[in-house]
PDB file of N, CA, C, O and CB in Angstrom:
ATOM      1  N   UNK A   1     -17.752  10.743  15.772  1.00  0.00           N
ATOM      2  CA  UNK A   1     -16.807  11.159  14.763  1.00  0.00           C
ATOM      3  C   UNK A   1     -17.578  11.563  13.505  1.00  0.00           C
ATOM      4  O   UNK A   1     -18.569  10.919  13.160  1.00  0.00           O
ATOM      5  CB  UNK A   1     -15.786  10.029  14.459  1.00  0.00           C
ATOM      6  N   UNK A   2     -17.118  12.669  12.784  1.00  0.00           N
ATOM      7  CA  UNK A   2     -17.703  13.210  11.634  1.00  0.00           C
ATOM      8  C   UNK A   2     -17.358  12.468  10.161  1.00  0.00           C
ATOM      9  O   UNK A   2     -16.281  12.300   9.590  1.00  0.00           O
ATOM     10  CB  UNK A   2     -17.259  14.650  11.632  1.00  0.00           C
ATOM     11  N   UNK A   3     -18.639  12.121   9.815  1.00  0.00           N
ATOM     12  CA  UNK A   3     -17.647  11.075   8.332  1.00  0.00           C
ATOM     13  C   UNK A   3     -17.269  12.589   7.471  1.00  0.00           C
ATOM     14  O   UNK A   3     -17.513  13.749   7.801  1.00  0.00           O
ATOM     15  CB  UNK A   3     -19.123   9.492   6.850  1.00  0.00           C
ATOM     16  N   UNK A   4     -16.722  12.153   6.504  1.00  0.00           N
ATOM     17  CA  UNK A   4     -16.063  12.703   5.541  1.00  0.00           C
ATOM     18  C   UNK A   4     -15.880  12.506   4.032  1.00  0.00           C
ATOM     19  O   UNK A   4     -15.444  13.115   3.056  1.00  0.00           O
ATOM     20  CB  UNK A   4     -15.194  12.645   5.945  1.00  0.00           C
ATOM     21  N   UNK A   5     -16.354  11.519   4.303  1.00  0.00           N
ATOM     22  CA  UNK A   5     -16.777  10.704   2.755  1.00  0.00           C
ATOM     23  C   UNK A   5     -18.294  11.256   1.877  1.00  0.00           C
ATOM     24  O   UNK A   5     -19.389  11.063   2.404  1.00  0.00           O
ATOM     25  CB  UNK A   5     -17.111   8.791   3.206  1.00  0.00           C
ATOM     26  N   UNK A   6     -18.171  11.971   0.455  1.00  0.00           N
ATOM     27  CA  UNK A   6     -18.806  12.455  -0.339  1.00  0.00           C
ATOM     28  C   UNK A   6     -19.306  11.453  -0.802  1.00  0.00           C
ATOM     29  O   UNK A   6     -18.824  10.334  -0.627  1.00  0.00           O
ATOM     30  CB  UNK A   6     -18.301  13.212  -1.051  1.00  0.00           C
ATOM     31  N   UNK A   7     -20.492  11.717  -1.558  1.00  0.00           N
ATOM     32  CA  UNK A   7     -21.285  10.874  -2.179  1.00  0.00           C
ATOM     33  C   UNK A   7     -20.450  10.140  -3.234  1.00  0.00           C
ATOM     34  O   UNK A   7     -20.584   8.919  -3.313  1.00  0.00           O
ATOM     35  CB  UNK A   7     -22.439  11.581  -2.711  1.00  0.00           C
ATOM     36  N   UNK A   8     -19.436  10.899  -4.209  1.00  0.00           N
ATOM     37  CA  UNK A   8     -19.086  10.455  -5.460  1.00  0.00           C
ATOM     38  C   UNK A   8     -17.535   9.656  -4.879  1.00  0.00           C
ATOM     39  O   UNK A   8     -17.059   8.623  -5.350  1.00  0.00           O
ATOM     40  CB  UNK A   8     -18.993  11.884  -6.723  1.00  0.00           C
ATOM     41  N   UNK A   9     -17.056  10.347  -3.928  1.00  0.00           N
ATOM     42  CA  UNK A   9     -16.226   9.453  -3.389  1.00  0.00           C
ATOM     43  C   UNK A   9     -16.615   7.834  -2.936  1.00  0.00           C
ATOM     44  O   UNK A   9     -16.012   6.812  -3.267  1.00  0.00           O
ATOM     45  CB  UNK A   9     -15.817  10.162  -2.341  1.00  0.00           C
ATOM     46  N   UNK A  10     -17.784   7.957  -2.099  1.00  0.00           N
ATOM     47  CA  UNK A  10     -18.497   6.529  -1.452  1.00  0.00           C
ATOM     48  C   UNK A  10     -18.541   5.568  -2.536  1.00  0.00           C
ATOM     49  O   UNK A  10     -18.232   4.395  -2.329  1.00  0.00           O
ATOM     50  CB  UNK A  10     -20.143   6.705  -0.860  1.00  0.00           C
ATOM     51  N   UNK A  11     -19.056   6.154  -4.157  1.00  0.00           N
ATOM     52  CA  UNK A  11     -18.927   5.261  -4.618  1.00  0.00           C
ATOM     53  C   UNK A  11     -18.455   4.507  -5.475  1.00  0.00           C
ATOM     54  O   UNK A  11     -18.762   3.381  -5.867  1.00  0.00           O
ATOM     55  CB  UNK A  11     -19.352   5.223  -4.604  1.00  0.00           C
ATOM     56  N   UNK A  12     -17.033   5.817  -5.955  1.00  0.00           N
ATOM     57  CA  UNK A  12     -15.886   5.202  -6.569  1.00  0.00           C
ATOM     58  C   UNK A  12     -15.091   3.893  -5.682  1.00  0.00           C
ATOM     59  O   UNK A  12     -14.834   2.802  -6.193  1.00  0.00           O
ATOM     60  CB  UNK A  12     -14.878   6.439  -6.807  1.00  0.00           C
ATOM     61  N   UNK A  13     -14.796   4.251  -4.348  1.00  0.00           N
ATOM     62  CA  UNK A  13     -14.340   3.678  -3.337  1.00  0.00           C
ATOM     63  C   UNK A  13     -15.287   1.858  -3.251  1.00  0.00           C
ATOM     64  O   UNK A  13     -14.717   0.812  -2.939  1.00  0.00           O
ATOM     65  CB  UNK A  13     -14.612   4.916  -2.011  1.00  0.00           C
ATOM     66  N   UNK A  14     -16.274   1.945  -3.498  1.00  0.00           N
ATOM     67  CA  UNK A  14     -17.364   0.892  -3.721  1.00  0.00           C
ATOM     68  C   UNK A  14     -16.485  -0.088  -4.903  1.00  0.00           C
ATOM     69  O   UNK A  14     -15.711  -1.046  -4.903  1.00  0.00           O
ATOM     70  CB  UNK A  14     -19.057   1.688  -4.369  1.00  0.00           C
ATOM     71  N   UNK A  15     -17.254   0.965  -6.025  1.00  0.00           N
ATOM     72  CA  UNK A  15     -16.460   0.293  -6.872  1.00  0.00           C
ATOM     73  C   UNK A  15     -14.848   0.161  -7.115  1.00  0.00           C
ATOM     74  O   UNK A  15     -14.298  -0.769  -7.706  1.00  0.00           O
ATOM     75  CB  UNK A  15     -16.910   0.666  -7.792  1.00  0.00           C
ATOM     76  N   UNK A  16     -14.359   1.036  -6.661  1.00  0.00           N
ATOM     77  CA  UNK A  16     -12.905   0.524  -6.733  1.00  0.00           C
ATOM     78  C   UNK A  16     -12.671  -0.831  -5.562  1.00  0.00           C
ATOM     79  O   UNK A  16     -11.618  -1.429  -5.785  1.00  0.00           O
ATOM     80  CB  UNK A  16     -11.799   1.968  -6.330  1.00  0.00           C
ATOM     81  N   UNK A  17     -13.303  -1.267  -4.634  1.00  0.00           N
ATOM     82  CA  UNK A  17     -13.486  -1.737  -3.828  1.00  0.00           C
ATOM     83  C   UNK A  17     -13.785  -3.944  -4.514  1.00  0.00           C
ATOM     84  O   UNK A  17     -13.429  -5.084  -4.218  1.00  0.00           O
ATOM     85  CB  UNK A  17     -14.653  -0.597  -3.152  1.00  0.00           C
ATOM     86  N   UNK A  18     -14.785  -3.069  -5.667  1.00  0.00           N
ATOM     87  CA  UNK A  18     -15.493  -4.795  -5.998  1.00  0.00           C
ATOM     88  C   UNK A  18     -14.206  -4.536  -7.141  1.00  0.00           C
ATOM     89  O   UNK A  18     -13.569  -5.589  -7.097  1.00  0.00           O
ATOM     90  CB  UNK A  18     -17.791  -5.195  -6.755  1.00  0.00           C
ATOM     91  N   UNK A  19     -13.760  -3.918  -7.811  1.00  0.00           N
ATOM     92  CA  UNK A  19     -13.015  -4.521  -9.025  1.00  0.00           C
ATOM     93  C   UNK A  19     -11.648  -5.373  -8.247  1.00  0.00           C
ATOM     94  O   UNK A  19     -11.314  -6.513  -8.571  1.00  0.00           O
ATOM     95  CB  UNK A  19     -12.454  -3.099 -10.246  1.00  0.00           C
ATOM     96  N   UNK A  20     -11.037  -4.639  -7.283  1.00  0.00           N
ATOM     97  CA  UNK A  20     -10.219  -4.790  -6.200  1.00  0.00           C
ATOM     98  C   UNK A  20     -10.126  -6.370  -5.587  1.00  0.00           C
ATOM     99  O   UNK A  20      -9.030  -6.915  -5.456  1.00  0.00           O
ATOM    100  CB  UNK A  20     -10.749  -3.787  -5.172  1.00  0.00           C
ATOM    101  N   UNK A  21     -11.790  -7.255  -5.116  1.00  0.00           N
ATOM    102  CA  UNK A  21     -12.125  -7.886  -4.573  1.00  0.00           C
ATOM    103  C   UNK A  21     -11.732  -9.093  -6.273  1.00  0.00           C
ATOM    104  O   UNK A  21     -11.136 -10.166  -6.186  1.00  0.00           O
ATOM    105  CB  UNK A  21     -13.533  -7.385  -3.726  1.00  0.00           C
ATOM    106  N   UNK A  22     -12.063  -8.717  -7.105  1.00  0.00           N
ATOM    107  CA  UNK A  22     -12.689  -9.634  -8.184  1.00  0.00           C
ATOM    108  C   UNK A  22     -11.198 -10.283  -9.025  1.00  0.00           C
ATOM    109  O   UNK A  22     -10.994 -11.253  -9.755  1.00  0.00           O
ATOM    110  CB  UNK A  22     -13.890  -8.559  -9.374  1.00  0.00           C
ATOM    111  N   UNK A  23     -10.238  -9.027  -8.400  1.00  0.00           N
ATOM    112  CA  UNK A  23      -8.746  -9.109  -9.091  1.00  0.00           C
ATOM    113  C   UNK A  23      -8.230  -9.886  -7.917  1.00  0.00           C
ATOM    114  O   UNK A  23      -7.064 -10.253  -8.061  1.00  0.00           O
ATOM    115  CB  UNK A  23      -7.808  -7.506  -9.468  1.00  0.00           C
ATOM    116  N   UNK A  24      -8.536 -10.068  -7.319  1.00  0.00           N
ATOM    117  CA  UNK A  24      -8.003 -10.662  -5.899  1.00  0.00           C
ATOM    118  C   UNK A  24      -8.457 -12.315  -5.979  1.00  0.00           C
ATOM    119  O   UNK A  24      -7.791 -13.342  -5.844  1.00  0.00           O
ATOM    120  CB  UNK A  24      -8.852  -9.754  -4.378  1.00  0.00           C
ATOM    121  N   UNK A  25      -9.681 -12.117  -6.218  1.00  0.00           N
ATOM    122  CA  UNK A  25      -9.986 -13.815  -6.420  1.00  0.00           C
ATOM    123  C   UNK A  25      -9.737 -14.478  -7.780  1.00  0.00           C
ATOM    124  O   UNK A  25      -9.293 -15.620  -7.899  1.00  0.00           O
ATOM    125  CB  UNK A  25     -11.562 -14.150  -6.165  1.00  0.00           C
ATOM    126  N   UNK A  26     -10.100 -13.560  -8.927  1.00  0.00           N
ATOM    127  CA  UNK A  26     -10.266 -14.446  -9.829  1.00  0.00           C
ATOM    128  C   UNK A  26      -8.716 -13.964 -11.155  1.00  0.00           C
ATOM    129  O   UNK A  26      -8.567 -14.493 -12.256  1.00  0.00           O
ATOM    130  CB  UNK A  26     -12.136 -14.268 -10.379  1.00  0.00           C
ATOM    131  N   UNK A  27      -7.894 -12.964 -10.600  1.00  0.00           N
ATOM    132  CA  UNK A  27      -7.055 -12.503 -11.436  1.00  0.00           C
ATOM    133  C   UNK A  27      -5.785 -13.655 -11.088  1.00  0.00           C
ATOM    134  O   UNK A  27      -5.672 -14.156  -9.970  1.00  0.00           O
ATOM    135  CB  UNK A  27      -6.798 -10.831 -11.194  1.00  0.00           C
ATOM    136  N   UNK A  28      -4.983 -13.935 -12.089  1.00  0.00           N
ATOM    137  CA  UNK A  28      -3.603 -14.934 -12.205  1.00  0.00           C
ATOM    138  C   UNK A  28      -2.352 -13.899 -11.449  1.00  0.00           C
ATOM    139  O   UNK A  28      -1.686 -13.311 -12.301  1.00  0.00           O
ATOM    140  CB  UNK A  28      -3.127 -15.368 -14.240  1.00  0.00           C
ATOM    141  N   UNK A  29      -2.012 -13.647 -10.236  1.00  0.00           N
ATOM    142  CA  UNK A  29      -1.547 -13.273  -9.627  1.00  0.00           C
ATOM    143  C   UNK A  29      -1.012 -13.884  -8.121  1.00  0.00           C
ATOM    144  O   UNK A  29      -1.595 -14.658  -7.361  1.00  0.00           O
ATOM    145  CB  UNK A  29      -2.118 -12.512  -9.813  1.00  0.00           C
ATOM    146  N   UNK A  30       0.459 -13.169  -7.975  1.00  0.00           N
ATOM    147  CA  UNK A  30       1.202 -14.151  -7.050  1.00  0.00           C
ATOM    148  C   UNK A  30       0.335 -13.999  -5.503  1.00  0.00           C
ATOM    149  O   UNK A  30      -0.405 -13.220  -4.901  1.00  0.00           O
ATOM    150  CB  UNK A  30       3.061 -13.655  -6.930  1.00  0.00           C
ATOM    151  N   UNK A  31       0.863 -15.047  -5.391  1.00  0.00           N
ATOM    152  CA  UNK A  31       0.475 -14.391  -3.660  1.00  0.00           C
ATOM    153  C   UNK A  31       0.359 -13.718  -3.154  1.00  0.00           C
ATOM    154  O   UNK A  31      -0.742 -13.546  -2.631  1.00  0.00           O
ATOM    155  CB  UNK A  31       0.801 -14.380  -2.843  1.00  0.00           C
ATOM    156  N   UNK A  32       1.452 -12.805  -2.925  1.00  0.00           N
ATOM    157  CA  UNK A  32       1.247 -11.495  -2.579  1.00  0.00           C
ATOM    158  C   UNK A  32       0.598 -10.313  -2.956  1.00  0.00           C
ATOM    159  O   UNK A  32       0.215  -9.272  -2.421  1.00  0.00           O
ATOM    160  CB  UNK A  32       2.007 -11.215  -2.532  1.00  0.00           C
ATOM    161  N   UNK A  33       0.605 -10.676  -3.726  1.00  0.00           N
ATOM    162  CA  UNK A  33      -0.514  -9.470  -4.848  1.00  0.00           C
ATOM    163  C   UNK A  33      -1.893  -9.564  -4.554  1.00  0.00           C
ATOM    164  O   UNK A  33      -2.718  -8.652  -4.508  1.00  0.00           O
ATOM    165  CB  UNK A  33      -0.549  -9.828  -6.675  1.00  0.00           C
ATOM    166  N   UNK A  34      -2.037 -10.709  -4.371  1.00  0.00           N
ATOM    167  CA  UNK A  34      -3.065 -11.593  -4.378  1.00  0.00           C
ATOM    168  C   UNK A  34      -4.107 -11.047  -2.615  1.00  0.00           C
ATOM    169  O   UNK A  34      -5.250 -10.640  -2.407  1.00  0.00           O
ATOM    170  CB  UNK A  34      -2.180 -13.452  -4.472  1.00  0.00           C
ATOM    171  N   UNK A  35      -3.172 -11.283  -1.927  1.00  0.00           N
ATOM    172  CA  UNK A  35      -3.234 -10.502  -0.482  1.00  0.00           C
ATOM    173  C   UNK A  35      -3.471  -8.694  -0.339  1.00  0.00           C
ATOM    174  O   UNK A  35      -4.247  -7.870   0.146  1.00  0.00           O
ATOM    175  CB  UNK A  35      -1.683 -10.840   0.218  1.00  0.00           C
ATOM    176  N   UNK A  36      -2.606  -8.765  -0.883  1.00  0.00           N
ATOM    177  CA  UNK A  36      -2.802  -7.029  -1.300  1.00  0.00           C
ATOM    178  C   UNK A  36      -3.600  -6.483  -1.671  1.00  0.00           C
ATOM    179  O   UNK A  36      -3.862  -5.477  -1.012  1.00  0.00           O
ATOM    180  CB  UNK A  36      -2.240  -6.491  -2.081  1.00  0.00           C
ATOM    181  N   UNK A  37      -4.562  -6.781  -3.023  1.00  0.00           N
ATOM    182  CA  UNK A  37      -5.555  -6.486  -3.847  1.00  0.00           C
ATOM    183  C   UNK A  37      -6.554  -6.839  -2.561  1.00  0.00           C
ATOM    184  O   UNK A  37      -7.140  -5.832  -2.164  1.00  0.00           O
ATOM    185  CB  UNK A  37      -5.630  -7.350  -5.386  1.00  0.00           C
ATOM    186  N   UNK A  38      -6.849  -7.965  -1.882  1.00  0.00           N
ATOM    187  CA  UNK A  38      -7.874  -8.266  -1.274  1.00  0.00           C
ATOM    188  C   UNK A  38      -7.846  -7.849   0.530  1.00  0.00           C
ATOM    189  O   UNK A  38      -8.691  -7.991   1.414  1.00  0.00           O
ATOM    190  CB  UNK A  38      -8.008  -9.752  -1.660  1.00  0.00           C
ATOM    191  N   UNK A  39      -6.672  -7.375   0.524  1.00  0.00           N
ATOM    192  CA  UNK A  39      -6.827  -5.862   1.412  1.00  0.00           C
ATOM    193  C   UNK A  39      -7.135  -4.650   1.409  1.00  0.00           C
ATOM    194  O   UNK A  39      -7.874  -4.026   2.171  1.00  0.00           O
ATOM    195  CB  UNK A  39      -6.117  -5.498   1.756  1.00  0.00           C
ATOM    196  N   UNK A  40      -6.520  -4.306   0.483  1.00  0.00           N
ATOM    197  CA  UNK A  40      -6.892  -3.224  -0.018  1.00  0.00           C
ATOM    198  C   UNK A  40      -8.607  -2.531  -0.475  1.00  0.00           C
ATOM    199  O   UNK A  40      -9.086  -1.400  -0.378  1.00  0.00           O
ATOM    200  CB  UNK A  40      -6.090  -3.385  -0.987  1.00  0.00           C
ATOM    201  N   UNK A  41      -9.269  -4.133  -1.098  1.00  0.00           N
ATOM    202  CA  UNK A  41     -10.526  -4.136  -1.456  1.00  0.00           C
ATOM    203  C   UNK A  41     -11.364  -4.164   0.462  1.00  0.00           C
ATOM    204  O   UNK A  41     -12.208  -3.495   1.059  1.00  0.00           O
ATOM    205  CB  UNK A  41     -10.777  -5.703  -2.715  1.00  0.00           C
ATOM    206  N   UNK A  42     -10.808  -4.912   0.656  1.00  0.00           N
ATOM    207  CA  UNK A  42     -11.167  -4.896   2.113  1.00  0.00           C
ATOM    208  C   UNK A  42     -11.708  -2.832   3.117  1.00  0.00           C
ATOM    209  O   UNK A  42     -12.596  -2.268   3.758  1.00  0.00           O
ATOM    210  CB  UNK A  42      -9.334  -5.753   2.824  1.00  0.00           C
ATOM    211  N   UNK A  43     -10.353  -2.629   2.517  1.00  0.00           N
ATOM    212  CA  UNK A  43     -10.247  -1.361   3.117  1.00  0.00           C
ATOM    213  C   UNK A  43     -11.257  -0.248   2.539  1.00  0.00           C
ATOM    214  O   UNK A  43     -11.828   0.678   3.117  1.00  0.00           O
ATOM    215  CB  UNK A  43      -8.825  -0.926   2.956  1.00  0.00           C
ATOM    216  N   UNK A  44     -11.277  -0.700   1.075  1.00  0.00           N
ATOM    217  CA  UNK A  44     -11.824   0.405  -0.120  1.00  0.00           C
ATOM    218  C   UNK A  44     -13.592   0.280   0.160  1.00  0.00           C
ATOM    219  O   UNK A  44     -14.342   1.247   0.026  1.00  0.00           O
ATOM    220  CB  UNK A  44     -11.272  -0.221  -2.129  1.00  0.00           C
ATOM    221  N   UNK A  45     -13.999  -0.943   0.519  1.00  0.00           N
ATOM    222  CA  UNK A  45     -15.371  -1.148   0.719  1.00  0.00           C
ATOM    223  C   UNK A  45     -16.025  -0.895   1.838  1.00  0.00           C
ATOM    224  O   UNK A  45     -17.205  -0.541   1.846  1.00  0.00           O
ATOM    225  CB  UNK A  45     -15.634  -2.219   0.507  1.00  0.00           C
ATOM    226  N   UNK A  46     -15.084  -1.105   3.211  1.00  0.00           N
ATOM    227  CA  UNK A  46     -15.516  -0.467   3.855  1.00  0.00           C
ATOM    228  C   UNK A  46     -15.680   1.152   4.556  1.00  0.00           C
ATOM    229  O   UNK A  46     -16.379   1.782   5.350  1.00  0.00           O
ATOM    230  CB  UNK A  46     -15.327  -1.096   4.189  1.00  0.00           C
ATOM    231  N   UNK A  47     -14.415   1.315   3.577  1.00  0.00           N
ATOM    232  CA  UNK A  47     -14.578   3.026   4.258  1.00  0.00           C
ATOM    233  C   UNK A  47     -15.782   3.441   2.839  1.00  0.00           C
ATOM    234  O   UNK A  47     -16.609   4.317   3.089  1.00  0.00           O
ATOM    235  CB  UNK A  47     -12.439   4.386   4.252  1.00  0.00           C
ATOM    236  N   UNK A  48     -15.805   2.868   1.606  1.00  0.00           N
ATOM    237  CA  UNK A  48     -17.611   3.295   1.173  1.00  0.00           C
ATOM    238  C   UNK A  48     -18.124   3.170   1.688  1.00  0.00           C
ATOM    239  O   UNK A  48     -18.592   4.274   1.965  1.00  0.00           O
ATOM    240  CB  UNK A  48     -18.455   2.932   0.389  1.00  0.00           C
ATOM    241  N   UNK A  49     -18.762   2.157   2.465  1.00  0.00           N
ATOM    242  CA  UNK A  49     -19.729   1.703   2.601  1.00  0.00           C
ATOM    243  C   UNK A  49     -20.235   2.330   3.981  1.00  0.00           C
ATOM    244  O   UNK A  49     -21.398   2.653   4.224  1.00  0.00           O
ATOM    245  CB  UNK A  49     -19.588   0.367   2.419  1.00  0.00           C
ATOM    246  N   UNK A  50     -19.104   2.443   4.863  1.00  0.00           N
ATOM    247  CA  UNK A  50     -19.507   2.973   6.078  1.00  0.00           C
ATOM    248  C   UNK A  50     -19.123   4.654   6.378  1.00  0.00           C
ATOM    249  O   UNK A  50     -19.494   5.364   7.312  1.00  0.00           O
ATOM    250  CB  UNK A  50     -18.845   2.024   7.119  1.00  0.00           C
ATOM    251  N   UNK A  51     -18.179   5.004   5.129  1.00  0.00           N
ATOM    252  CA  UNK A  51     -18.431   6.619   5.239  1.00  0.00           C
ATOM    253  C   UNK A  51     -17.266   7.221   5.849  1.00  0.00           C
ATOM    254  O   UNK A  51     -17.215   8.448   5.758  1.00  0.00           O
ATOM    255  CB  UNK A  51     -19.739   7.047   6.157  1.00  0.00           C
ATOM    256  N   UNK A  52     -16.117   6.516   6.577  1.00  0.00           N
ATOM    257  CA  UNK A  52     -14.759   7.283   7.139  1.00  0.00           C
ATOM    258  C   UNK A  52     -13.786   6.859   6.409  1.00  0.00           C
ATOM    259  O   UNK A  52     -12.642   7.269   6.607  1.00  0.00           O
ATOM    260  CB  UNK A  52     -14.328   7.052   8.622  1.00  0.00           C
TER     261      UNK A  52
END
């Protein structure tokens, strides 16, 4: 499969990825939010990191 992911994309996605992760653990937020953010970061880091 062909990645598709640009350089400046990879590493907004990175970083949108750790702020994502950091609001997830350490931000005052419900549960669900809470899940969300740290899916989402889930999702955001690895399609940087690995490029699809």
């Amino acid at each position: 499969m062909k990645k598709n992911v640009g350089g400046i994309d990879k590493t907004l996605r990175i970083v949108l990825g750790l702020v994502l992760l950091l609001a997830g653990m350490f931000a005052p937020l419900g549960a669900n939010l809470r899940v969300l953010a740290l899916v989402l970061s889930a999702v955001a880091l690895l399609t940087g990191i690995f490029g699809f």
